[in-house]
N, C-alpha and C positions, 0 to 999 in steps of 0.2 A: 916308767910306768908301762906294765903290759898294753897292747892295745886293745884285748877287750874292757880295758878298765877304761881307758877313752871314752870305748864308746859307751860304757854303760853312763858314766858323764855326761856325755853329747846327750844321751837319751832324757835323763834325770832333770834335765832341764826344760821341759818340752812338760811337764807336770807343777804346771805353776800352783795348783791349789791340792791341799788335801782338803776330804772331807769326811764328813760324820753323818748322823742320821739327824744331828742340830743344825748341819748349812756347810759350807765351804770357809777355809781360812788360806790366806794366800800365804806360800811357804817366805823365809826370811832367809834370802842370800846371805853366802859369808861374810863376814865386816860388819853385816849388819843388827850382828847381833848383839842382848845388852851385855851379855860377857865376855865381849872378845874388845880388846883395844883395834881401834879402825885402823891404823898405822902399822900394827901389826900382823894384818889381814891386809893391807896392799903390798908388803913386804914381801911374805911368805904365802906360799898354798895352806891350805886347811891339812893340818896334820894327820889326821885321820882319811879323808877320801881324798885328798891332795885340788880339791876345786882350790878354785882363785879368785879374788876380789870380786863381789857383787855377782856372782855365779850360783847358784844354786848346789847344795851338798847331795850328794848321792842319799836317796832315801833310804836310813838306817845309820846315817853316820854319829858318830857321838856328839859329835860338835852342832848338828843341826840344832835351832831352838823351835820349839813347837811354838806354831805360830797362835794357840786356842790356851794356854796357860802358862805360854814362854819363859817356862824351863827347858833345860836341856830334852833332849827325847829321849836318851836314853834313859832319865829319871822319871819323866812324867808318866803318868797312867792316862793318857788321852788313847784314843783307840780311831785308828781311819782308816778308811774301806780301801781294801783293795793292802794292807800295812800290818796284815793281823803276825808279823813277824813277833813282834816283842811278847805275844803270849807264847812262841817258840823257845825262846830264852828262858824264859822263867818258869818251865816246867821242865 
């Protein structure tokens, strides 16, 4: 893993909550999410930003779950300040 990708990790962590203009939602570390088996997130890193068990994903990862509609992020249409990435993609 490059070490700026470390740190952007070390950093990604340190942003416990997104929010909206509706309130704050506290992000959902790897493992802990409803689509991942728990067993297989202490095992391995997250495939996509390579965090590791009960660590928080780099914001923008596929794997993250939105913590306000908990689907994936990369599917939901949830929008959070400071995150205006995903309207980058789809245009």
């Amino acid at each position: 893993m490059p070490l700026d990708w470390a740190e952007m990790l070390i950093a990604s962590q340190k942003e416990i909550y997104f929010r909206d203009s509706e309130g704050e939602y506290k992000r959902i570390p790897y493992g802990h999410q409803s689509f991942i088996k728990i067993n297989d997130a202490i095992i391995k890193p997250c495939r996509h930003c390579n965090t590791i068990y009960g660590k928080l994903h780099e914001p923008g990862c596929e794997y993250e779950q939105c913590p306000k509609c908990n689907q994936q992020m990369m599917c939901c249409d949830c929008e959070f300040i400071g995150h205006e990435w995903q309207d980058e993609y789809e245009g």
